[in-house]
Every structure is written in structure tokens, then in C-alpha cells.
C-alpha positions in Angstrom: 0.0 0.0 0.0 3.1 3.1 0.6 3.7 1.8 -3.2 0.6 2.4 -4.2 0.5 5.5 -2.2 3.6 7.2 -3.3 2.8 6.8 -6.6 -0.4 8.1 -6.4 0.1 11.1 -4.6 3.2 11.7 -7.1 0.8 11.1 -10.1 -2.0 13.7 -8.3 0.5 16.1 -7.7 1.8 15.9 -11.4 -2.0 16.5 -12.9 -2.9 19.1 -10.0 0.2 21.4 -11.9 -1.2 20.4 -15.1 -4.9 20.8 -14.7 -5.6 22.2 -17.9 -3.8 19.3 -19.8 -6.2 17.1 -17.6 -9.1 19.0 -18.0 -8.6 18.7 -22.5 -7.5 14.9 -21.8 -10.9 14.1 -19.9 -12.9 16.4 -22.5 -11.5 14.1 -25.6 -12.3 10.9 -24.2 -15.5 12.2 -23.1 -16.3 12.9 -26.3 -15.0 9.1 -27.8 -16.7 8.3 -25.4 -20.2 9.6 -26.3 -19.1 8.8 -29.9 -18.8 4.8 -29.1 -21.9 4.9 -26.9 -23.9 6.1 -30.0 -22.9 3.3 -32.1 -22.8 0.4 -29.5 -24.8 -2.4 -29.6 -26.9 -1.3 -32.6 -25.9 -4.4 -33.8 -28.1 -6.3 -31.7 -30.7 -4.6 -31.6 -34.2 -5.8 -33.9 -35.3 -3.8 -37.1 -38.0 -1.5 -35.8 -41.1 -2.1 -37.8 -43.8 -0.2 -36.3 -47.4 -1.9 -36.7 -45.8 -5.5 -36.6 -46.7 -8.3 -34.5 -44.1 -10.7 -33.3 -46.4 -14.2 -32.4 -44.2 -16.9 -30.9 -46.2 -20.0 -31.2 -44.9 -23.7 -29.5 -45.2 -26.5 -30.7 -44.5 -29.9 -29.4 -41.2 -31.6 -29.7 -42.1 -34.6 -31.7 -44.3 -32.4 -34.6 -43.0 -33.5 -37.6 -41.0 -30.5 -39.7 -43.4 -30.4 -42.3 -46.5 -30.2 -40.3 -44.9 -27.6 -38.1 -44.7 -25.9 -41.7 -47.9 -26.2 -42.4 -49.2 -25.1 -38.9 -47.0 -22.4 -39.5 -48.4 -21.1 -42.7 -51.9 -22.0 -41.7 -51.2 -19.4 -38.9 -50.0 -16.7 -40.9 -52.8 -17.0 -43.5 -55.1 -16.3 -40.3 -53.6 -13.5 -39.1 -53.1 -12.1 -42.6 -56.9 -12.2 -42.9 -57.2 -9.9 -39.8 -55.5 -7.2 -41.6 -57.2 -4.5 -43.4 
């Protein structure tokens, strides 16, 4: 910990005489920063498409895939009808 101390108060000391080198330094990554946040995670984020319906429908495990296709469709045809 007086390791950890010394160097810290040297460090402190070093920006306190420099603040206005600190202050532009804190300013820029501030502003990357902000930049990154603005573009984070976009990525995995779903396509808003207003006026959609998401319908998550289960099935049981041993439905055959083509019958779960069907069912499928046969659902979508329904709620297609419901649309004006």
C-alpha cells in the first residue's frame, strides 16, 4: 500500500500542476466516449417495424418439420386475414 500510495500522490501532484492538460485529456475521451456509446450495440438490436406483431407459437417436440410448416403457414394466413 506506501507503493501504491507514493505513486499516487506523485501522479496527483503531477496532474494538479497540469490541470488544464487534464481537464482537454478528460474532455476528448469524453467525447469518444459519447461517440462509441452512440454506435454500440446497434448491432443487436431488432429492425424496428412499427405496426408489426411478433407471435411466438410452441409446438411440441415430436411435430414433424413439415407439419410444423404447415401449422405455420396456416397461422399466418389467419392472421393475414385480420389485416385491413
Amino acid at each position: 500500500m506506501h507503493w501504491l500510495k507514493r505513486h499516487y500522490e506523485r501522479l496527483l501532484i503531477r496532474c494538479m500542476s497540469r490541470r488544464k492538460r487534464v481537464l482537454q485529456s478528460a474532455a476528448v475521451f469524453l467525447a469518444l466516449a459519447f461517440f462509441s456509446f452512440v454506435f454500440l450495440g446497434g448491432e443487436f438490436m431488432p429492425k424496428l417495424e412499427e405496426g408489426n406483431l411478433w407471435i411466438r407459437a410452441t409446438l411440441p417436440q415430436d411435430i414433424a418439420f413439415e407439419y410444423a410448416t404447415q401449422l405455420a403457414d396456416e397461422m399466418r394466413t389467419i392472421m393475414l386475414g385480420f389485416q385491413k
